[in-house]
NUDRENRO-898631 format. One record per residue (C-alpha): z, x, y; residue number from 1; residue in one letter. Coordinates in pm, 1 decimal. Layout:
N
(rec (Z,X,Y),NUM,"A") ...
// end
This chain:
329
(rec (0.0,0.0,0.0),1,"X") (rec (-94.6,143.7,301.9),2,"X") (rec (82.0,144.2,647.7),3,"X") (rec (-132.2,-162.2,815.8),4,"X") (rec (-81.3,-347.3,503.8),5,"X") (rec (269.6,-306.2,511.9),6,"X") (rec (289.1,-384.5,855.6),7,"X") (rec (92.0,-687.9,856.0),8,"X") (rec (212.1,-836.4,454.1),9,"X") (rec (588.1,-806.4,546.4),10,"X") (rec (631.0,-831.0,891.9),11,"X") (rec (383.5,-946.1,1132.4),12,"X") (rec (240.0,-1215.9,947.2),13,"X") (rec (613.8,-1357.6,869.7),14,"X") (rec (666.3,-1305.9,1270.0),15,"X") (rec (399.9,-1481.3,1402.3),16,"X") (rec (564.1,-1807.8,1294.3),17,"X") (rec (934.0,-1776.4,1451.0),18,"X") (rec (702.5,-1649.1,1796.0),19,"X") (rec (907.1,-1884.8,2090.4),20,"X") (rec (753.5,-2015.8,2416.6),21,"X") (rec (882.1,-1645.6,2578.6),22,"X") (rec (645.6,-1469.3,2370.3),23,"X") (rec (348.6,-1453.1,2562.3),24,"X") (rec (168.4,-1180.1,2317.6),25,"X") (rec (344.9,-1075.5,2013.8),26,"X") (rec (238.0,-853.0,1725.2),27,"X") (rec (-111.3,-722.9,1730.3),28,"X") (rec (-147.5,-551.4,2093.2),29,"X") (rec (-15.7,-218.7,2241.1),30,"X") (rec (245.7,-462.5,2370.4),31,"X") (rec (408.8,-726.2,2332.7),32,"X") (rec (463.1,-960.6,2616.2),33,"X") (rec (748.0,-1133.2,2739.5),34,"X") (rec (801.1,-1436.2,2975.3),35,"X") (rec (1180.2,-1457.0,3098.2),36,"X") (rec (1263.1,-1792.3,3214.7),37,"X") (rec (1213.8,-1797.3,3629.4),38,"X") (rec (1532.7,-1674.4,3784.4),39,"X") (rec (1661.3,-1465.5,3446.8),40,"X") (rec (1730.6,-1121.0,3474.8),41,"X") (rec (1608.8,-919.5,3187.6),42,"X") (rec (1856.5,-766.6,2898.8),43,"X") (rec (1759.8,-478.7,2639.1),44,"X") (rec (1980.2,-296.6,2362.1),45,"X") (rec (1913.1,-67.9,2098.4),46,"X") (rec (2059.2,58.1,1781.4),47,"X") (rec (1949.2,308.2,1489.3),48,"X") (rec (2131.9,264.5,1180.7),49,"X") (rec (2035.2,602.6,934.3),50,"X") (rec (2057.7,600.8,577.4),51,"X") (rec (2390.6,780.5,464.7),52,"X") (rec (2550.0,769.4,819.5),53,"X") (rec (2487.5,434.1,900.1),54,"X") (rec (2468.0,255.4,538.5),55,"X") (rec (2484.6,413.7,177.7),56,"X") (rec (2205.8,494.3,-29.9),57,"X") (rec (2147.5,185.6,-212.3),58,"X") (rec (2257.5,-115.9,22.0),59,"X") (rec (2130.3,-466.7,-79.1),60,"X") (rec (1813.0,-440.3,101.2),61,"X") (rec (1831.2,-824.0,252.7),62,"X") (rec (2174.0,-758.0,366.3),63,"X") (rec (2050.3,-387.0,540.2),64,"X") (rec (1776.1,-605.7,731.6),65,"X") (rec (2026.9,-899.0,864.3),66,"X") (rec (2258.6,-613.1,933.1),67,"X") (rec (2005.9,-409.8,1116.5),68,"X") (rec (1916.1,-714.0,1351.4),69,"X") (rec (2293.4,-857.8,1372.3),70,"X") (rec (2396.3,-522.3,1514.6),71,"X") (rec (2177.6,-518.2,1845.1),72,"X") (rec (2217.4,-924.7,1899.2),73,"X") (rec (2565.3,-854.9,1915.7),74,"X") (rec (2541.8,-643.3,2226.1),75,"X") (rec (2294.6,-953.7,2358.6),76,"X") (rec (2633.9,-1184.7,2259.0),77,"X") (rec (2890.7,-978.6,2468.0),78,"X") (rec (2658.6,-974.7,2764.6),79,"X") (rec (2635.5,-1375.0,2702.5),80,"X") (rec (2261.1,-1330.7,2727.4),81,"X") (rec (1983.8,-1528.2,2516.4),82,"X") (rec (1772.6,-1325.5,2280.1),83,"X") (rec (1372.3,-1304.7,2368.1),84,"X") (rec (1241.0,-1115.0,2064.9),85,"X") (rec (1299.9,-757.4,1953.8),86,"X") (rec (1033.5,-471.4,1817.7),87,"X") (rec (1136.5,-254.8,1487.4),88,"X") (rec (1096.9,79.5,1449.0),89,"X") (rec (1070.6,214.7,1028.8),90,"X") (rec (1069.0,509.4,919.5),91,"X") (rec (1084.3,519.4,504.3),92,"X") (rec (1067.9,783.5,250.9),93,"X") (rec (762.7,590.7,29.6),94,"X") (rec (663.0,202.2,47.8),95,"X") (rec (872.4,11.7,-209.7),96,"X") (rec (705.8,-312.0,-266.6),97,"X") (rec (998.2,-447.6,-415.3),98,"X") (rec (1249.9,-331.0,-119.7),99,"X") (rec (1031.1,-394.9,151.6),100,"X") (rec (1011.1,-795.2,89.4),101,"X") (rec (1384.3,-823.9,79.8),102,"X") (rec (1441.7,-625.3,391.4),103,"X") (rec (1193.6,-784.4,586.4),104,"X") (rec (1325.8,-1176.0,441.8),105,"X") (rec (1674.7,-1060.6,565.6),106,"X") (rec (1578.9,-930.3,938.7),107,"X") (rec (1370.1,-1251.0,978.3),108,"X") (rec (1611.1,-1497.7,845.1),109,"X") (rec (1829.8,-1367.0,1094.2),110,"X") (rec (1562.3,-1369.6,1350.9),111,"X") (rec (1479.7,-1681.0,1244.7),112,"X") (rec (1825.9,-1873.3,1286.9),113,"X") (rec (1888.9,-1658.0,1637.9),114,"X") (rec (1573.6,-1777.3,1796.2),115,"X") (rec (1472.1,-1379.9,1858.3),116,"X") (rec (1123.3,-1323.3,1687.1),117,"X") (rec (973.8,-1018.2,1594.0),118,"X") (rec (699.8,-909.9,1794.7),119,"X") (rec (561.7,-545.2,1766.9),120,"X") (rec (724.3,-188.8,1655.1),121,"X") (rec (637.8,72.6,1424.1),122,"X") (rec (655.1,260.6,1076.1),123,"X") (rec (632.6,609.7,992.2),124,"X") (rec (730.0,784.3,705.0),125,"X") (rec (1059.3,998.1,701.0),126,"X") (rec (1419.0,1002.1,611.9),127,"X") (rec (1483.5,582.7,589.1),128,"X") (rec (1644.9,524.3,944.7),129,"X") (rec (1553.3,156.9,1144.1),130,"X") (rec (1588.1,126.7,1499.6),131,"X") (rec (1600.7,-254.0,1657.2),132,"X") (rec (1566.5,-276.1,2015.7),133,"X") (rec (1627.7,-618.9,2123.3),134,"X") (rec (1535.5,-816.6,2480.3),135,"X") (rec (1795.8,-1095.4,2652.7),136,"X") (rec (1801.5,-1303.2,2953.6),137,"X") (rec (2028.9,-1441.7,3154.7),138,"X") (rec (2084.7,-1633.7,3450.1),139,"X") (rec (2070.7,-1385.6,3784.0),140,"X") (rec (2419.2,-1252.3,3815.3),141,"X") (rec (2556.1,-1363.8,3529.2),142,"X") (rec (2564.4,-1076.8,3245.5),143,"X") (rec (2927.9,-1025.2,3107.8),144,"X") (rec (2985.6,-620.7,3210.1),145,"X") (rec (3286.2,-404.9,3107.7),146,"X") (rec (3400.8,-377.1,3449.8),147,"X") (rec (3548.7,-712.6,3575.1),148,"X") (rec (3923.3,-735.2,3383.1),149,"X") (rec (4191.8,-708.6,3642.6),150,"X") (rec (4575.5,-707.3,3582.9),151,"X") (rec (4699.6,-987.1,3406.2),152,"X") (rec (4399.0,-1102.7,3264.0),153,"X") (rec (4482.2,-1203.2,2872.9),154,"X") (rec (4278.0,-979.0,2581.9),155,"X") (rec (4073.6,-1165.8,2363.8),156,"X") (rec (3940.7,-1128.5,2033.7),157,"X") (rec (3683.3,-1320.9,1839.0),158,"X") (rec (3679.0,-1340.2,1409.2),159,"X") (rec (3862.4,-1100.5,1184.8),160,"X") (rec (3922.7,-781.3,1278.9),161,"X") (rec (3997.4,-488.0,1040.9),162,"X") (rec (3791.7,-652.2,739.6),163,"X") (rec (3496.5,-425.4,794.5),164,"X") (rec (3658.3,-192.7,784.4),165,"X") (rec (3836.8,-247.2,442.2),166,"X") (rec (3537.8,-361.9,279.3),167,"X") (rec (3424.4,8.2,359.9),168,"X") (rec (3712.1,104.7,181.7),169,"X") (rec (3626.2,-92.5,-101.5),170,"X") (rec (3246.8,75.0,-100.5),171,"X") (rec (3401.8,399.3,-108.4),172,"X") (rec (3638.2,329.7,-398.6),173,"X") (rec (3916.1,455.6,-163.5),174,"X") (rec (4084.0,95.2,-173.5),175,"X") (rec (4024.6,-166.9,-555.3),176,"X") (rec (4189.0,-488.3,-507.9),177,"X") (rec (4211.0,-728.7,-784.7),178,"X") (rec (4112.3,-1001.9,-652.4),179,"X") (rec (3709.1,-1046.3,-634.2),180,"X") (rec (3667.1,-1312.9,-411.4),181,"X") (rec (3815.6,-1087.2,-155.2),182,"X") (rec (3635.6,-839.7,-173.1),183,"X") (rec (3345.8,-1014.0,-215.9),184,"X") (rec (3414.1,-1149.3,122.9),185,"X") (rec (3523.3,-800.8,294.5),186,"X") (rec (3193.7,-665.3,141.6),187,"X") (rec (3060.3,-945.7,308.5),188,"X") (rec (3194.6,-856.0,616.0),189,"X") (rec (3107.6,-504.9,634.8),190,"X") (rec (2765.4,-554.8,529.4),191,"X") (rec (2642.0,-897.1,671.6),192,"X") (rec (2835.3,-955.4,1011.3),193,"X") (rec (2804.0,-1288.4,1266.3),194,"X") (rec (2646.0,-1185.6,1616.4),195,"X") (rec (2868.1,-1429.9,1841.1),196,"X") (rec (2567.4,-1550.9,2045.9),197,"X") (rec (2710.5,-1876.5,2069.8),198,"X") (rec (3063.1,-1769.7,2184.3),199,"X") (rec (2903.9,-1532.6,2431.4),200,"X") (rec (2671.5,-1767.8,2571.7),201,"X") (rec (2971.4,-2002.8,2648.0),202,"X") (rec (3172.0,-1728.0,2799.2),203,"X") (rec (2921.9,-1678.5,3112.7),204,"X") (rec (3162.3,-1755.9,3399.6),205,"X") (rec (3441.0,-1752.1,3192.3),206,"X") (rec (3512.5,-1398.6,3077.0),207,"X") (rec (3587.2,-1112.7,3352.4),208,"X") (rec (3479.2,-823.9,3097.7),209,"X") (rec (3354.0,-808.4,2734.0),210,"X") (rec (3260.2,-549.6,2509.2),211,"X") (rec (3101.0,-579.3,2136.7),212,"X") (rec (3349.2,-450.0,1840.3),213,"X") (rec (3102.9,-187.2,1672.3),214,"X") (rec (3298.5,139.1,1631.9),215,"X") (rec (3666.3,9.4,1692.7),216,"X") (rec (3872.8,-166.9,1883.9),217,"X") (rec (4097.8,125.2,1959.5),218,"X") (rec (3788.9,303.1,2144.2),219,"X") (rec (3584.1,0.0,2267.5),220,"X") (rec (3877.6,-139.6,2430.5),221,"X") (rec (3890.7,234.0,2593.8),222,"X") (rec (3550.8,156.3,2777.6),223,"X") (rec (3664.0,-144.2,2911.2),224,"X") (rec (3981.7,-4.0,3077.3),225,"X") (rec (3785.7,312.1,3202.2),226,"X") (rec (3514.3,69.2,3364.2),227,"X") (rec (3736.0,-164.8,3494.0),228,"X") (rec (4015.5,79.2,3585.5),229,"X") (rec (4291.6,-65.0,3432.9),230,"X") (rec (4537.8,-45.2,3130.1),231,"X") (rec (4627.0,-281.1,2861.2),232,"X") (rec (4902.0,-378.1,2639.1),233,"X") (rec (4824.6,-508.8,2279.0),234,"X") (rec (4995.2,-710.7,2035.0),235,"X") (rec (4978.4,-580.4,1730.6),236,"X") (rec (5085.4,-845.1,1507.4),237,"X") (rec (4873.8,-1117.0,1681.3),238,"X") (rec (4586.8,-839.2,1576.2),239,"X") (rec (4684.3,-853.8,1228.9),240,"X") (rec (4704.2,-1231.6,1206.4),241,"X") (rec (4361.8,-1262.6,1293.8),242,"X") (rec (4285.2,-1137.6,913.4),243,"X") (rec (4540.4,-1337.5,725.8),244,"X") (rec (4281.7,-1331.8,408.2),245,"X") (rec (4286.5,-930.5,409.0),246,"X") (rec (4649.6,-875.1,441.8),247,"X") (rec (4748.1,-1126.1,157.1),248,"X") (rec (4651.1,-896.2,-72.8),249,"X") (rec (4964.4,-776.2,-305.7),250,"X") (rec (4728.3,-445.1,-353.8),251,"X") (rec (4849.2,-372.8,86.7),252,"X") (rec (5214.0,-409.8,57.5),253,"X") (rec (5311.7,-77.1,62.4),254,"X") (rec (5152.7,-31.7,410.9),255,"X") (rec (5394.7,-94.9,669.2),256,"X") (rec (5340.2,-339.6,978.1),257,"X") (rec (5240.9,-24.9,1221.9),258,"X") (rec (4981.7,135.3,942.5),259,"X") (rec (4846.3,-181.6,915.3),260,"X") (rec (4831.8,-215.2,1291.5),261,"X") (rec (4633.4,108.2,1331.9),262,"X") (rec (4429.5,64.0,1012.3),263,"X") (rec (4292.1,-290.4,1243.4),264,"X") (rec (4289.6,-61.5,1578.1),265,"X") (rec (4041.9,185.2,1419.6),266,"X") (rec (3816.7,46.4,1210.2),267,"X") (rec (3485.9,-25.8,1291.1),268,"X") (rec (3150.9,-248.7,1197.6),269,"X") (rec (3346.6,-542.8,1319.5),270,"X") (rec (3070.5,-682.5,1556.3),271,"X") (rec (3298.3,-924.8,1693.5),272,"X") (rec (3389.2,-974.5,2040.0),273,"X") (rec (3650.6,-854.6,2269.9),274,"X") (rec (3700.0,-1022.5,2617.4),275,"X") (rec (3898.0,-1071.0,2868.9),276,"X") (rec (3996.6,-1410.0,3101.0),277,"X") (rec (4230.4,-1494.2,3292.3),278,"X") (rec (4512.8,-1711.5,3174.1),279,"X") (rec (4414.0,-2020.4,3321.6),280,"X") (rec (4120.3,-1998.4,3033.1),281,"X") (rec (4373.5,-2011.4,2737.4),282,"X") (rec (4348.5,-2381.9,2663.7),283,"X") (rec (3954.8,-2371.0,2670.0),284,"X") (rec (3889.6,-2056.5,2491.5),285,"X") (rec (4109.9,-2234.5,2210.0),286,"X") (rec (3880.5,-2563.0,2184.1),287,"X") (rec (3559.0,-2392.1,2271.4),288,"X") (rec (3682.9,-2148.9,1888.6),289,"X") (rec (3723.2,-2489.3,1751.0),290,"X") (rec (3450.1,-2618.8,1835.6),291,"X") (rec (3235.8,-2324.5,1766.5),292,"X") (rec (3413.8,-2279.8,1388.0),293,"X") (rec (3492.4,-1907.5,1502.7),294,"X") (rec (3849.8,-1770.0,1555.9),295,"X") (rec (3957.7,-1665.4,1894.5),296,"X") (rec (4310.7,-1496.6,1939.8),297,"X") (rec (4502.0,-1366.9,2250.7),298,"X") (rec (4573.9,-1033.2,2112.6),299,"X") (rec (4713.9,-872.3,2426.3),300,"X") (rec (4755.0,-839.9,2850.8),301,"X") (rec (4547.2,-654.3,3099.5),302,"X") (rec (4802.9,-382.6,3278.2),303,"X") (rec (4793.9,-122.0,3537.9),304,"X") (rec (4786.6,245.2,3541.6),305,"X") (rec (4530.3,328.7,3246.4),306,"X") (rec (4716.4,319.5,2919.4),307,"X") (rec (4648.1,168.8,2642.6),308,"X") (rec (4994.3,39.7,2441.7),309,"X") (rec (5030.5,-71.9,2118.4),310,"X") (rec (5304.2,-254.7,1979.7),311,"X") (rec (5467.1,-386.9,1651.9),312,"X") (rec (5619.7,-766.4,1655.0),313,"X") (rec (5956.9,-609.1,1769.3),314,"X") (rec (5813.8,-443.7,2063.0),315,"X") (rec (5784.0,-101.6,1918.7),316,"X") (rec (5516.9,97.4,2010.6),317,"X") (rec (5246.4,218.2,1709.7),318,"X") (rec (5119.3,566.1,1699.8),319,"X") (rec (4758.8,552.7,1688.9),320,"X") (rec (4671.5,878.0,1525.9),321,"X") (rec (4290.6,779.4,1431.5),322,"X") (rec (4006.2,701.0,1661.5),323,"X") (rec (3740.4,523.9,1675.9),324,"X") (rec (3398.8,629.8,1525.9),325,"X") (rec (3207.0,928.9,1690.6),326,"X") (rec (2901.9,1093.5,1551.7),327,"X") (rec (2961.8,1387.9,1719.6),328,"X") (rec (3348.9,1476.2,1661.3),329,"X") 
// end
């Protein structure tokens, strides 16, 4: 099978029917074109996910292709924006028939229920790596940034956090829990996560900041506070309730409340949100998780000075002696 082929059997062909009114041209020019709606301001992201940094050797190919897409829509969720489309860039060792059709039925599932079609990007042939850049809009002036929480704004949290993390641990064989449901869901997690495009799109004029979960809430929470010059004090076993499923496990009893605390802090591949509001939002952000099916949990208080505090239920603070993920340390 030759490149074009490739191209046009498991991509483009599948793309041309999820293209939206915004896609002026898609697949089959130098470039696609893109019609914001009038008065939008434009949005782009992009991620590269590499084969044994990113993902082991091996991954369920339809999970690596929702995965691949879920990670840059996520970005699109904590700016609130709307996605437009997105263009794929491939690189693969040799063309696997077989691996191809399940990675492309993932990525345009996902495309599919997000309303973000594929239209244009490239393959070469390499170590596998896939890059997604994705396009938003968004009414003028109304992007969620990092830089907007102020003192006493509340920290928010959508879904579970931590359970990415431990179904990495469960990939590795560094953690085996007995119970397979569980892990079937933490593999779940790790593997297959929820862009909140919904919850983002709903917190346009409500959240003052917001930042995508993707290496750790210990350092994403950092880039908040640096942008918005500020501190924060977080609540460590409001954090921990948020993954009631994960902790249940007999397997985790020996971990005390604090390890458990910075296991959550650290780990990474959540792709959930974290926000803040101020506190006059609490009542809304509460219906607008019920309404939305998606769990959203006060997990701490904007401060000054620049610290970032960490306690256990009795007010202790937790030692925090791992980071979040860095390529490059």
């Amino acid at each position: 099978m030759g490149e074009f082929e490739l191209i046009a059997r498991h991509f483009a062909e599948p793309a041309r029917a999820l293209a939206t009114p915004a896609v002026a041209v898609g697949i089959g020019d130098d470039c696609a074109v893109l019609q914001p709606a009038p008065g939008a301001q434009l949005l782009v992201s992009c991620d590269v996910l590499v084969e044994g940094r990113h993902f082991v050797p091996g991954t369920d190919a339809y999970r690596l292709g929702h995965k691949c897409l879920a990670v840059s829509l996520s970005d699109l969720a904590a700016c609130g924006a709307a996605p437009l489309g997105f263009v794929l860039s491939l690189t693969l060792p040799h063309a696997d028939e077989a691996w191809l059709a399940a990675f492309s039925k993932g990525m345009l599932a996902l495309a599919r229920a997000s309303d973000c079609p594929l239209v244009g990007g490239d393959t070469a042939k390499g170590p596998l790596a896939i890059n997604v850049t994705v396009f938003g809009q968004i009414p003028q002036g109304q992007a969620l940034l990092r830089s907007g929480a102020r003192v006493g704004h509340d920290v928010f949290v959508t879904g579970a956090i931590g359970e990415a993390r431990a179904g990495l641990q469960l990939l590795q064989q560094r953690w085996s829990l007995a119970n397979e449901a569980l892990c079937a869901h933490l593999l779940r997690r790790l593997e297959a996560p929820t862009p909140r495009l919904a919850v983002g799109h709903h917190l346009r004029g409500v959240a003052s900041s917001a930042i995508d979960l993707s290496d750790g809430l210990c350092g994403d929470i950092g880039h908040i506070l640096k942008a918005s010059g500020v501190g924060a004090r977080i609540d460590g076993a409001a954090l921990l309730q948020t993954a009631p499923r994960l902790w249940m496990a007999s397997e985790l009893d020996a971990m005390s409340e604090a390890e458990r605390i910075a296991f959550a802090m650290a780990g990474g591949d959540d792709y959930e949100l974290l926000f803040t509001a101020h506190p006059g939002f609490r009542s809304y952000l509460t219906e607008l998780g019920q309404e939305l099916g998606v769990a959203i949990t006060r997990i701490g208080e904007v401060t000054e000075g620049d610290a970032l505090i960490v306690q256990d239920a009795r007010g202790e603070p937790v030692p925090l002696s791992a980071a979040s993920f860095d390529h490059f340390a």
